[in-house]
C-alpha positions as MATLAB code, in Angstrom:
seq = 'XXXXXXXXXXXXXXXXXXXXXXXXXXXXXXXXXXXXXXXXXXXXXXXXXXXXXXXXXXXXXXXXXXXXXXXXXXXXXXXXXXXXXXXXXXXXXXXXXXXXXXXXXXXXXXXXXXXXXXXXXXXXXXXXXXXXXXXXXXXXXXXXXXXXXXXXXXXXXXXXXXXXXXXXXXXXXXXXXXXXXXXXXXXXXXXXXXXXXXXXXXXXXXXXXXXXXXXXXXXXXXXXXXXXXXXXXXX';
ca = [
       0.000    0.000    0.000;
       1.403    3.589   -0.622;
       1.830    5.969    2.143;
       0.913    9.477    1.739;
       2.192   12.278    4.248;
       2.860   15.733    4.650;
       6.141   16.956    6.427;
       5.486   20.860    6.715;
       8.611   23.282    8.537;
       8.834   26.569    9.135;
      12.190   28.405    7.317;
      13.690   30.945    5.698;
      14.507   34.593    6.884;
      12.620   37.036    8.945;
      12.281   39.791    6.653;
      12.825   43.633    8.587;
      11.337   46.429    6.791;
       8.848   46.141    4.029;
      10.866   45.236    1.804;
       9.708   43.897   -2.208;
       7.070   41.666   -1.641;
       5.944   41.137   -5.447;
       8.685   39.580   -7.902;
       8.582   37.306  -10.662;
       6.732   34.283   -9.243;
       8.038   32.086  -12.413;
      11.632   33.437  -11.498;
      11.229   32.233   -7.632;
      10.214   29.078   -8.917;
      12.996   28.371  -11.228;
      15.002   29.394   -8.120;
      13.543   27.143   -6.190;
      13.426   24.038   -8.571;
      17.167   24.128   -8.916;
      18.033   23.984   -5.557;
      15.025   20.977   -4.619;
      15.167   19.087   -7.622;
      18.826   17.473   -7.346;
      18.367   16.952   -3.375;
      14.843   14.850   -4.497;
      16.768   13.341   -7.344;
      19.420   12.319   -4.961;
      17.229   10.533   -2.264;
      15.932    8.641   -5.034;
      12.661   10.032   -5.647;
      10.812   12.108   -8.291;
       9.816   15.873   -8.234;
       6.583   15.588   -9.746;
       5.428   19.671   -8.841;
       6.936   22.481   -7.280;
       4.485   25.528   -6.447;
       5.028   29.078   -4.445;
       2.094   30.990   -2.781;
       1.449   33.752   -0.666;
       0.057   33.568    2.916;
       0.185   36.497    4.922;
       3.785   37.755    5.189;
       4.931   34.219    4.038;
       5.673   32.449    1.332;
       4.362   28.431    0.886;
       6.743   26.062   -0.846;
       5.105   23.056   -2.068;
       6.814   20.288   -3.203;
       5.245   16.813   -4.099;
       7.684   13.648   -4.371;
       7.007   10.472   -5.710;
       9.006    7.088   -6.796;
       7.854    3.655   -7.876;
       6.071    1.864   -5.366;
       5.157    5.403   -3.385;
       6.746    6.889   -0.451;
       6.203    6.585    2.850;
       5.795    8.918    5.740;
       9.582    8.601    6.857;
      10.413    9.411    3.454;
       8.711   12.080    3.147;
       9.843   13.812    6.388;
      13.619   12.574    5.472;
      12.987   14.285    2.098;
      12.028   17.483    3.922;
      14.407   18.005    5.741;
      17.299   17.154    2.974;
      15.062   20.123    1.177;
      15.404   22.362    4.066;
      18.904   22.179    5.055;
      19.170   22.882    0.898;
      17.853   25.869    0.785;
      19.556   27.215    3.738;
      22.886   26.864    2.358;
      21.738   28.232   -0.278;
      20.352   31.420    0.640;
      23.852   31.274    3.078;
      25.375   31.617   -0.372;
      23.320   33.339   -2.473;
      20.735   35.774   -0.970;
      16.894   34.690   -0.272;
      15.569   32.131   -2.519;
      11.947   33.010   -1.610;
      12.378   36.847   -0.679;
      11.444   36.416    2.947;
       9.850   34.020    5.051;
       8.412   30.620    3.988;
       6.911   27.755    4.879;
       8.220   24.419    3.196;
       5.808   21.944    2.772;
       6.593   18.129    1.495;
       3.811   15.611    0.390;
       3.553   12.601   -1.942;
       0.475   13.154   -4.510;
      -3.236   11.927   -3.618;
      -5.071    9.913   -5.460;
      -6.847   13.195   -7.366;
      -3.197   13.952   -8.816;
      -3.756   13.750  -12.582;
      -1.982   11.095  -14.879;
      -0.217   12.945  -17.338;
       3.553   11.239  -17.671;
       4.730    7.385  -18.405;
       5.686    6.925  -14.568;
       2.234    8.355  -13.569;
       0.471    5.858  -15.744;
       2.544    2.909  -14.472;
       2.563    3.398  -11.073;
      -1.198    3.050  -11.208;
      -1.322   -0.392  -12.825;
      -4.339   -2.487  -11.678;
      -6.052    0.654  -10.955;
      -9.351    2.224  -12.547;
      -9.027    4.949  -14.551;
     -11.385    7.827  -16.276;
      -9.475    9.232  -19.121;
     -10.912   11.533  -21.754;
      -9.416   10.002  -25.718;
      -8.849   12.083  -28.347;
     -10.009   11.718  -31.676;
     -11.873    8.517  -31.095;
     -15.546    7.523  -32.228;
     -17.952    8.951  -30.205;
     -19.946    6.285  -27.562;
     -23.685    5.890  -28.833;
     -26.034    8.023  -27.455;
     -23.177   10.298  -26.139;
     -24.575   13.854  -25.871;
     -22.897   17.082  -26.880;
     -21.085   17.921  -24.042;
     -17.192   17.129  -25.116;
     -15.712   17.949  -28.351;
     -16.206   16.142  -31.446;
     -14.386   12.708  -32.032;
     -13.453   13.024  -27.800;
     -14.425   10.777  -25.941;
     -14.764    9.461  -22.456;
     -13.146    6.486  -21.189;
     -12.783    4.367  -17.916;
     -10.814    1.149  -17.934;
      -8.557   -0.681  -15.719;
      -4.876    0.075  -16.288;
      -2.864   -3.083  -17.536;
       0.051   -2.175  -18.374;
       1.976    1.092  -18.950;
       5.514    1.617  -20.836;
       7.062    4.629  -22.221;
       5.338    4.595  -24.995;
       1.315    4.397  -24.085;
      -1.131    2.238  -21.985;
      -3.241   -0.853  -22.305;
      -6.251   -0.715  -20.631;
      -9.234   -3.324  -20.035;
     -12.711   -1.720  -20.573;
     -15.628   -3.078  -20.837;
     -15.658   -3.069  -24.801;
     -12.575   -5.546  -24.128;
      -8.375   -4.657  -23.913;
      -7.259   -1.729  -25.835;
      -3.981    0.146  -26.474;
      -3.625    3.611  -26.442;
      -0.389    5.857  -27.441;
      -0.175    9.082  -24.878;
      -0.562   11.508  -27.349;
      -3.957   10.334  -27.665;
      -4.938   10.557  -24.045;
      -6.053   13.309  -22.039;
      -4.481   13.524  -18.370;
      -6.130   10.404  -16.603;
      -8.297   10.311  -12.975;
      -7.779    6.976  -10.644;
     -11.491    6.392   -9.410;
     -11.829    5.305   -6.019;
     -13.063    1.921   -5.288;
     -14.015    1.266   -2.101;
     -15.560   -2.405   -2.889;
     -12.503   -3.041   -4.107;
     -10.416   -2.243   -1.486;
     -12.498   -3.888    0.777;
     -11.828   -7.295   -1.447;
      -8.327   -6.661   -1.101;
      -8.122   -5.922    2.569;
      -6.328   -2.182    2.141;
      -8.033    0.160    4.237;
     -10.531    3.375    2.622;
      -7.940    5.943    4.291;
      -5.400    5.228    1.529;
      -7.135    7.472   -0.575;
      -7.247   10.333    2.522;
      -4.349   12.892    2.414;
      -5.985   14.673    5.288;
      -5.723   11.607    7.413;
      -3.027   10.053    6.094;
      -0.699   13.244    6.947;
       2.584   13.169    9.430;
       2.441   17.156    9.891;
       6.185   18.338   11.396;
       5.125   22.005   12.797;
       7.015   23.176   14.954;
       6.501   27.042   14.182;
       5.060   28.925   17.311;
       4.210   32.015   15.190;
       0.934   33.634   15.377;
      -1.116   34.113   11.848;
       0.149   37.743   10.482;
      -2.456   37.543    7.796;
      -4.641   40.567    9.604;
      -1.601   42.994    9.306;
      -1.165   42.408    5.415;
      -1.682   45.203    2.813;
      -4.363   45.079    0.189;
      -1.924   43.225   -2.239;
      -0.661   40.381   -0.360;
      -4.405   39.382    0.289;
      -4.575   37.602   -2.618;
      -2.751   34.610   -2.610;
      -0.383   34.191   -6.200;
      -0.194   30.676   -6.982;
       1.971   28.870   -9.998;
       1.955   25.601  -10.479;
];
């Protein structure tokens, strides 16, 4: 069974002043990515998204890891702090990688996380998957709601290489290349979980989480300015 957690840590530097609090968000990012993405590399994982937002004063570093047969709590608190220590040298050496405060937060993806790469696709095998096919005959009595020639599609995943995906559906086995698939959605099935003896809270980020929080600040959000009220967000 794959483990899902959440390691979050309070870091970077207390800002004094005002100071810029705007920037290129794409920039930070960049920043960010090549500092995190050879310590993830390293521990043996996979960065599968890095994103920056704004709360309060603070910035929030995400950053979801993954690897072939998932990642377990330990991991993913080991990973964080490799991260951490990371991007303290670096803003040692360099200046602030975030411009200010942050928050670092580490998780593995959930089960909503959207198929969209070769490693996605096979790390899901045996599962059941809604994926929208381009281009293909429409089902009968399908209404107008997608565009022509699209298609919905749920099957069971099969097998996966780096080249497309065979799933089972209920028309029978069929092989798809990924250029012809939309980003995919694992459906939840609790009655067949249940036959397999894996418990429902797999599928639960919220539960599943192993928070690390050891910040005693207060929430600053009240004493922000018009502009840092709404949160910027790239993905």
């Amino acid at each position: 069974m794959t483990q899902r957690g959440r390691a979050t840590r309070p870091t970077g530097r207390p800002r004094d002043g005002a100071g810029p609090r705007g920037g290129d968000l794409a920039a930070r990012r960049a920043r960010l990515r090549a500092v995190i993405e050879p310590v993830v590399t390293e521990a043996g994982y996979d960065l599968e998204d890095l994103s920056v937002s704004r709360a309060g004063r603070r910035h929030v570093v995400r950053v979801l890891v993954d690897a072939d047969g998932g990642i377990d709590l330990d991991a993913v608190a080991d990973v964080s702090r490799a991260v951490s220590v990371a991007l303290d040298a670096a803003e040692e050496a360099g200046g602030d990688i975030v411009a200010g405060e942050y928050q670092l937060e580490v998780s593995s993806p959930g089960v909503d996380r959207p198929l969209t790469l070769p490693r996605h696709w096979r790390r899901n095998v045996g599962r059941l998957v809604k994926v929208t096919v381009r281009g293909a005959t429409g089902l009968p009595g399908q209404r107008g709601e997608q565009p022509a020639g699209d298609r919905q599609l749920t099957g069971r995943v099969v097998a996966a290489d780096d080249e497309g995906v065979r799933l089972e559906t209920d028309d029978g086995p069929a092989a798809w290349a990924y250029a012809q698939l939309g980003p995919g959605r694992v459906q939840v099935e609790f009655t067949r979980l249940a036959e397999l003896g894996e418990p429902e809270d797999e599928f639960d980020d919220t539960d599943d989480s192993d928070e690390i929080d050891d910040s005693d600040e207060t929430d600053e959000s009240d004493d922000i300015d018009d502009e840092d009220d709404v949160e910027d967000e790239e993905r």
